[in-house]
C-alpha positions as CSV (number, residue, x, y, z in Angstrom):
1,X,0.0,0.0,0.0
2,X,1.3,3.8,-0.4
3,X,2.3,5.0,2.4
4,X,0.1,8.5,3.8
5,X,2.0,11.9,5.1
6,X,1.3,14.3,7.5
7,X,2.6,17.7,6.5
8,X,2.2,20.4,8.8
9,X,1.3,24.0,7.2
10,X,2.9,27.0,8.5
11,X,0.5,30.4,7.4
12,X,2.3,33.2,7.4
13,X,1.5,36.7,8.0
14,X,3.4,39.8,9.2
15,X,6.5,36.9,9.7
16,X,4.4,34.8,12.4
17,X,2.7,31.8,12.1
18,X,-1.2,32.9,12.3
19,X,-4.0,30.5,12.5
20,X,-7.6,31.9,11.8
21,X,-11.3,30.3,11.3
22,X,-13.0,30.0,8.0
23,X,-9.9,32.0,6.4
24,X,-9.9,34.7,8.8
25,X,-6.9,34.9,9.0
26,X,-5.8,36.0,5.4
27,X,-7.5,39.5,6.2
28,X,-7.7,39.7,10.3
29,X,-5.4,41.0,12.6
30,X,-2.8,39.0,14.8
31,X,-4.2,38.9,18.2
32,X,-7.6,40.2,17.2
33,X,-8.7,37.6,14.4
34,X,-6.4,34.8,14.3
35,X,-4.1,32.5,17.0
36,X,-0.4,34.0,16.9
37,X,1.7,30.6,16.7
38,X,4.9,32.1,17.2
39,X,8.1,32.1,14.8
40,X,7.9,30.2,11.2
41,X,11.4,28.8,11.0
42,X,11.3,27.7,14.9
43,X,8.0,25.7,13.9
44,X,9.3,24.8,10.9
45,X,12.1,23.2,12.9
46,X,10.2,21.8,15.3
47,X,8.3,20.0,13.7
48,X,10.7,18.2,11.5
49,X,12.0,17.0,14.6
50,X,8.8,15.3,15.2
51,X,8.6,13.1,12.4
52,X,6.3,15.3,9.5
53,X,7.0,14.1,5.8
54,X,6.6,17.5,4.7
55,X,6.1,21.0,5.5
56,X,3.9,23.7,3.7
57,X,5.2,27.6,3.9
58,X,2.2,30.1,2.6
59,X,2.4,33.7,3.1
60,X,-1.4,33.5,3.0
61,X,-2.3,37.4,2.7
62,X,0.5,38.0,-0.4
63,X,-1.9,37.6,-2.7
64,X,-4.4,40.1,-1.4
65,X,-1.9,42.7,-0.4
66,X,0.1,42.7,-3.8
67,X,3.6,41.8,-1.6
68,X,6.5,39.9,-3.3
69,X,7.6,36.5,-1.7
70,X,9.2,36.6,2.1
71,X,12.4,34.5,0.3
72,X,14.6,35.5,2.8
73,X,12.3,33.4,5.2
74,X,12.0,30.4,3.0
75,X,15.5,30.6,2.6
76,X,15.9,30.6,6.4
77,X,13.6,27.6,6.9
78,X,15.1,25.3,4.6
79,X,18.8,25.7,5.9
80,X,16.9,24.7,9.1
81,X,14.6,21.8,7.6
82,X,15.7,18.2,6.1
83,X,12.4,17.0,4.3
84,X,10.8,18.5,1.3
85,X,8.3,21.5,1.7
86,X,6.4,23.4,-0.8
87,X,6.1,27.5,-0.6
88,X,3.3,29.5,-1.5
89,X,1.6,33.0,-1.9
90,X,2.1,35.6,-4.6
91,X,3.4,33.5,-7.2
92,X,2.4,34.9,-10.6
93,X,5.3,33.7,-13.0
94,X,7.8,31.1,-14.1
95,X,10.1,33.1,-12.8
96,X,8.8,33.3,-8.9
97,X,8.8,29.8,-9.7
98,X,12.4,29.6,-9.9
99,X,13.2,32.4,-7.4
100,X,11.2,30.1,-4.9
101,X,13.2,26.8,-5.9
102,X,16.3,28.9,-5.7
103,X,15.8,29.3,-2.3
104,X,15.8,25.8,-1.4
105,X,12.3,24.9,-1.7
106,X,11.1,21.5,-3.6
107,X,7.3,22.6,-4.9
108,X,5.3,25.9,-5.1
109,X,1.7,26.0,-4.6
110,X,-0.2,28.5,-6.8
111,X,-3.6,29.8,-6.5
112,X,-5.0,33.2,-7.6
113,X,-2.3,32.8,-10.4
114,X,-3.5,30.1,-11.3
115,X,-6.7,31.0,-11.8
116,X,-5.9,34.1,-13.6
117,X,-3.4,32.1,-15.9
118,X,-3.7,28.6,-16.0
119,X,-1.3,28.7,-18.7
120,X,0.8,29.3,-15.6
121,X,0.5,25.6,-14.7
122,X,1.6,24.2,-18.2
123,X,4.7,26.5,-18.1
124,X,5.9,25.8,-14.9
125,X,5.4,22.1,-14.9
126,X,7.1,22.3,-18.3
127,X,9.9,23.7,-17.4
128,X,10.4,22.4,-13.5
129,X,8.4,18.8,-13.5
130,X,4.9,18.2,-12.0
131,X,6.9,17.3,-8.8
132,X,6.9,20.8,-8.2
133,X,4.1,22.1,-9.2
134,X,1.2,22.1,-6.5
135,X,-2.4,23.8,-7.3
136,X,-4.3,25.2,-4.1
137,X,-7.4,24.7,-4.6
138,X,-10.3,26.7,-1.4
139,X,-13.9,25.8,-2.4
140,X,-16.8,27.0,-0.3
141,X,-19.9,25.3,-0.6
142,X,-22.1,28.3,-2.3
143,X,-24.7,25.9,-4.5
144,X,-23.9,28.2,-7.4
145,X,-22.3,25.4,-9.4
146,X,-22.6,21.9,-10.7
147,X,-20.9,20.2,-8.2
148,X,-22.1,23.3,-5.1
149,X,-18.3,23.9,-4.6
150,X,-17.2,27.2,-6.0
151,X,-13.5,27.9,-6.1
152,X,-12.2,31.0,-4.5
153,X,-9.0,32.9,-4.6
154,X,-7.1,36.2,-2.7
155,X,-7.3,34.0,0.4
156,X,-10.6,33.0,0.2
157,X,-11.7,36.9,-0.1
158,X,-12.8,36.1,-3.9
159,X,-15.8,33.9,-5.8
160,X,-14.7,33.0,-9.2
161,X,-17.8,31.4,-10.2
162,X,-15.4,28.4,-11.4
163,X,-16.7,24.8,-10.5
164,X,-13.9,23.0,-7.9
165,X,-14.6,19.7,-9.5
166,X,-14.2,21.4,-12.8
167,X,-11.3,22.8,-12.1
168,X,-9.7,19.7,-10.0
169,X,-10.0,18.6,-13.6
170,X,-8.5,21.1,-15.7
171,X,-5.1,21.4,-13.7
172,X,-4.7,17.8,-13.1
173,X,-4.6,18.0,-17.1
174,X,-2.4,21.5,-17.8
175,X,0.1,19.6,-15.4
176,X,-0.2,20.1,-11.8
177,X,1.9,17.3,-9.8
178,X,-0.7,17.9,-6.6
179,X,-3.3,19.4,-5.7
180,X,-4.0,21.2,-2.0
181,X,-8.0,21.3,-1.5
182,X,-8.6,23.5,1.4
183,X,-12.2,23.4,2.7
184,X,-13.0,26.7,3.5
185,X,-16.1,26.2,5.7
186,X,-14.4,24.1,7.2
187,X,-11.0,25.9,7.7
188,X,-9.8,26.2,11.8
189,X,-13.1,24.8,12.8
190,X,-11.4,21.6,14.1
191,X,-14.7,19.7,13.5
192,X,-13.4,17.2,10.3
193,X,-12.5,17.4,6.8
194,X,-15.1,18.1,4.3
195,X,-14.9,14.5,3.1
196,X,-17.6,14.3,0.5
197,X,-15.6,17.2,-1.2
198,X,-12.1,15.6,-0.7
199,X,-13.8,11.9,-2.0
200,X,-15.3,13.8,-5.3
201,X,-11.6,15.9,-6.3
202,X,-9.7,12.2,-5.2
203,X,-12.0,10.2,-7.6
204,X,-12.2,12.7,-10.7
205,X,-7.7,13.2,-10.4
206,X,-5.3,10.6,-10.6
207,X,-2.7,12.8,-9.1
208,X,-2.5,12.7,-4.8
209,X,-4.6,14.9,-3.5
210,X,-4.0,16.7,0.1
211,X,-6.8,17.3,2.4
212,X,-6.7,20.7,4.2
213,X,-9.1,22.2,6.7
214,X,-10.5,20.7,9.3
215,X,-8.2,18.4,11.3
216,X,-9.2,19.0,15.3
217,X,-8.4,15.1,16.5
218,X,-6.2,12.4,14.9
219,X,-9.6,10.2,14.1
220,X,-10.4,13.1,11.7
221,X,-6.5,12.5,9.3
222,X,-7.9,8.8,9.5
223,X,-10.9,9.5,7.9
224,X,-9.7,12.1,5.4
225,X,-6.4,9.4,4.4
226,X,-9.8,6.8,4.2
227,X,-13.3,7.5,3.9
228,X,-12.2,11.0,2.1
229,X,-9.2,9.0,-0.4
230,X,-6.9,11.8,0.4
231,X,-3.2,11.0,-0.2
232,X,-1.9,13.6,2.5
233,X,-3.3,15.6,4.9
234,X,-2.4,19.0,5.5
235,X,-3.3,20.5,9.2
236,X,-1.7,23.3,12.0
237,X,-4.3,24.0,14.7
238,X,-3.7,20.4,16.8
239,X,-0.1,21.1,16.2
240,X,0.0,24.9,17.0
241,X,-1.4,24.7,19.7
242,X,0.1,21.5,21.0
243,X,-3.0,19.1,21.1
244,X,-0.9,16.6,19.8
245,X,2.8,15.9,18.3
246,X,3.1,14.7,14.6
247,X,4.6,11.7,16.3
248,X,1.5,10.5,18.3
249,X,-0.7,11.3,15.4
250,X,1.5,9.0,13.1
251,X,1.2,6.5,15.7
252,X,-2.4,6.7,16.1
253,X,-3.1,6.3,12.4
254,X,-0.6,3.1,12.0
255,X,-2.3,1.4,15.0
256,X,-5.7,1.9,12.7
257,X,-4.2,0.2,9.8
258,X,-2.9,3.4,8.0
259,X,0.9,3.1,6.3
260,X,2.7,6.0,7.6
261,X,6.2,6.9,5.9
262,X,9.1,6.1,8.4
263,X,11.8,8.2,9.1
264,X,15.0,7.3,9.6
265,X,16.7,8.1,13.4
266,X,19.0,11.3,13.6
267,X,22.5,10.0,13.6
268,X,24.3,10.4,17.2
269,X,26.3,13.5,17.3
């Protein structure tokens, strides 16, 4: 069976690690709208310590505010990091795309971009390998298309009118390596993964899929990396603010059956 990860996603704003509800945090202010979870290369650190496959880096208001890419952070993160992690936030070219690698990252999740250039997609992919190349995808449940998930973009601030399944589609085929589906109702609510969504985008895509939003116990990655056919699972709240360690949710899921990716022991100094 292919082994599931657990990657940990660090949002950054202002050069903290925030954590919001339902995408507050993209717009919100630390302290006032969103959890403050302290410094992004510390957690960055720490939790590659504890055992996570991956690690996700988005500067979740760029986008929105029209700022370049925090590289000098991403840089900092992955001289402190050993596993692979993807960046994202204000990417709008090829060539962001290979500032961002430059840095030391392994993918780059696109978004609004992406939905104002798909063409963006083929290029990159093209020229770096669908390895790197991860699509963010944030549906809301709005009913206003086929499938009732609409896509939005500028951190959940904007409808597109776009169909999520219909657009799950479409990148999978202009050559996206992954795709991140955030649920954005249910985004910092800790009550579950939208798993009917997550089950649909899994079924229509060959490619892995992450599940994002949600996570508030270990039961709910089980179900997600099950019932919802996600590949990964994306999650920060029960890590933030310590509810768990990515340790004793990796251990929780393996007693349930679930193959988790080993990693090796830190050679003795």
């Amino acid at each position: 069976m292919l082994t599931r990860r657990i990657i940990p996603c660090l949002d950054v704003k202002e050069g903290r690690v925030v954590k919001g509800v339902n995408f507050a945090g993209s717009g919100g202010k630390v302290g006032e709208d969103m959890f403050d979870a302290g410094d992004p290369v510390a957690r960055a650190a720490l939790y590659d310590r504890q055992g996570a496959d991956e690690l996700v880096f988005l500067d979740i208001s760029a986008s929105h505010e029209g700022r370049g890419l925090i590289f000098d952070l991403a840089a900092r993160v992955a001289e402190e990091v050993f596993i692979p992690f993807t960046v994202g936030g204000g990417i709008a070219s090829v060539e962001d795309f290979r500032k961002i690698l430059a840095t030391g990252a392994d993918k780059v999740s696109i978004n609004s971009a992406a939905v104002r250039n798909p063409d963006l997609i083929r290029a990159a992919s093209e020229r770096f390998g669908a390895q790197c190349v991860v699509v963010a995808v944030d549906p809301k449940r709005t009913g206003t298309t086929p499938s009732g998930w609409e896509v939005h973009v500028h951190g959940g601030r904007t409808p597109t009118g776009i169909d999520a399944l219909e657009w799950a589609e479409r990148v999978h085929k202009l050559g996206a390596g992954e795709i991140l589906l955030t649920s954005m109702d249910a985004d910092g609510t800790r009550s579950g993964y939208d798993l009917p969504m997550t089950r649909a985008v899994a079924d229509l895509v060959p490619i892995p899929v992450i599940a994002s939003g949600g996570a508030g116990h270990p039961q709910h990655l089980a179900d997600a990396l099950t019932e919802g056919g996600a590949s990964a699972v994306l999650l920060s709240s029960i890590l933030h603010y310590g509810d768990y360690t990515v340790g004793q949710i990796k251990a929780f899921l393996s007693e349930r059956g679930i193959p988790m990716r080993s990693r090796p022991e830190p050679a003795a100094a």
